[in-house]
Structure formats: structure tokens, C-alpha cells
N, C-alpha and C positions, 0 to 999 in steps of 0.2 A: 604212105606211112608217115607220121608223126616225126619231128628232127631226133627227141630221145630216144626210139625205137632206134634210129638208122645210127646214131652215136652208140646204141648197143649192141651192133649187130657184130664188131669185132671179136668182143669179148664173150656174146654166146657163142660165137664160132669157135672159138680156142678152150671155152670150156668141154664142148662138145669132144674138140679134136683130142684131148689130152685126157677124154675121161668123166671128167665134171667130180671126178673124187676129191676128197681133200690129201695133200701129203702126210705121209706117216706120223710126222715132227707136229704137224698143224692138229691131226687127230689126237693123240698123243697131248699135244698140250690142251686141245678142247676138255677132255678128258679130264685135266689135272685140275684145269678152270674148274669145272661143275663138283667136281669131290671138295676142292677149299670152299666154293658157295654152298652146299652142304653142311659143311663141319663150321663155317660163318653161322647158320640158321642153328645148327644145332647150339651153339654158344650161344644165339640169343634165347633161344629157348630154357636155358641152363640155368640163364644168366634172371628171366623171369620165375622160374619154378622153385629153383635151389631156398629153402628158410633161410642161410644166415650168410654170412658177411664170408665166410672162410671158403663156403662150397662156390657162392656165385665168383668169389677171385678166383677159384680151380678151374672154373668153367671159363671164365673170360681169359683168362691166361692162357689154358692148353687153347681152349678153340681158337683164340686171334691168333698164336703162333703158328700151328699147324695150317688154317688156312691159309692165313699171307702168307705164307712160304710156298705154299700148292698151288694159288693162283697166280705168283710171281714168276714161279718156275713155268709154268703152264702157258703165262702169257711170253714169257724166254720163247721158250718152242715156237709159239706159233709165228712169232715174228723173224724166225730163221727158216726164213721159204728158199734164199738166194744163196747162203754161207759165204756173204760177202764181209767185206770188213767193216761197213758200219751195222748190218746185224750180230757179227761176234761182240764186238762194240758193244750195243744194246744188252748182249744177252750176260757179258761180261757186268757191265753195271748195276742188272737186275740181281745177281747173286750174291752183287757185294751186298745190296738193298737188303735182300736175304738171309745171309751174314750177318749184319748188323740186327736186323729182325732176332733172328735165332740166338741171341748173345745177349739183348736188350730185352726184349718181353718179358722171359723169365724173372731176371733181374727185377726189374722195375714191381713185377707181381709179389715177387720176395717183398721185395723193402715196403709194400704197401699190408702187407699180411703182419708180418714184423712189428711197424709202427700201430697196426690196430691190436696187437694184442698186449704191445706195452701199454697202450690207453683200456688196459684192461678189456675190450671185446673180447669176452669167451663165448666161443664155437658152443652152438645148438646140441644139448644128450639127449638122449632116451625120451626122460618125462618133461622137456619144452618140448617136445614134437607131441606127446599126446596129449600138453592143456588143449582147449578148446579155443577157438578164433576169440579175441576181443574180449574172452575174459583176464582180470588183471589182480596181483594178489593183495 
């Protein structure tokens, strides 16, 4: 056998002996992980699709909050296998991270919605959604 095989061979054993499951916490936060990369992709999709200035900040505003929140939470969890004091620690910081996210995105997407529509940006109606591409009046 190969030196990395026999340096492996502890760790397939104890996964073996224990299950080879993930913990509830670590599932759980896998979980949370994949729904904020989800709700990531759907914001960029939004973020390409949406006509004007007002819809694509809707979309990048809820999507980046919601995700980073879901993945930050998610990675919290998975990093609390021990519930030692430096993963409370960790998992403590990430929700300040969180917090601050959750208070601050909003925010920031306001005052940038705000300031374009004092520069007069008016939001897309009815008949600029049915001119035709490229034509101009």
C-alpha cells in the first residue's frame, strides 16, 4: 500500500465505525449552504433579466441578503461538530456577520433606489415594456 492510503486508513476506520453519516448540525447546515447558492443564482438571474434600474435593485437587494444570511448561518452549523468554545466563538461571530448583513443591505439598496430616482430614473410602465428592442423615439 501506497504512504497516503496507510495515512488514510484511520480516518476510513472511524468513519466506518461511527456511521460515515454527517451530523444533524453539519446536514442541516449543508442544507442552508445550498438554498442561499440557490437564492445567490436566482439574484443573478434577476439581476440579468429584470428591464430597469428599480426591479434589478429588488432582485440584488432581497437575493444578496437572504443568501448571505442562509449561507453564513449554514456555514455556523456546520462548523459546530465539537460545541467547543472556539466553535461557539465562530459561530457567535458569524451572526454578528449576519446582523450586520441583515441591517446593512436593505439599507444601502434604499439609499441607492432613493438617490436614482432623485436623478430622476423613472421605473419601466406598461408601454416601455411593449416598445420594441432598439427602436428609439
Amino acid at each position: 500500500m501506497s504512504m497516503e492510503l496507510l495515512a488514510m486508513e484511520p480516518v476510513i476506520a472511524e468513519a466506518v465505525q461511527s456511521g460515515g453519516g454527517m451530523a444533524p448540525l453539519q446536514l442541516l447546515g449543508t442544507i442552508l449552504g445550498i438554498i442561499g447558492l440557490i437564492f445567490f443564482f436566482g439574484s443573478a438571474v434577476g439581476m440579468i433579466r429584470f428591464p430597469d434600474f428599480y426591479s434589478r435593485m429588488h432582485a440584488a437587494g432581497k437575493g444578496d441578503t437572504l443568501s448571505t444570511m442562509l449561507m453564513l448561518i449554514g456555514f455556523g452549523l456546520v462548523t459546530m461538530e465539537d460545541f467547543s468554545v472556539g466553535s461557539w466563538l465562530l459561530f457567535v461571530k458569524l451572526m454578528a456577520i449576519v446582523l450586520f448583513i441583515y441591517i446593512t443591505s436593505p439599507t444601502s439598496t434604499h439609499a441607492l433606489m432613493r438617490a436614482a430616482f432623485e436623478d430622476e430614473e423613472m421605473p419601466l410602465d406598461e408601454k416601455d415594456l411593449k416598445k420594441p428592442v432598439g427602436k428609439k423615439k
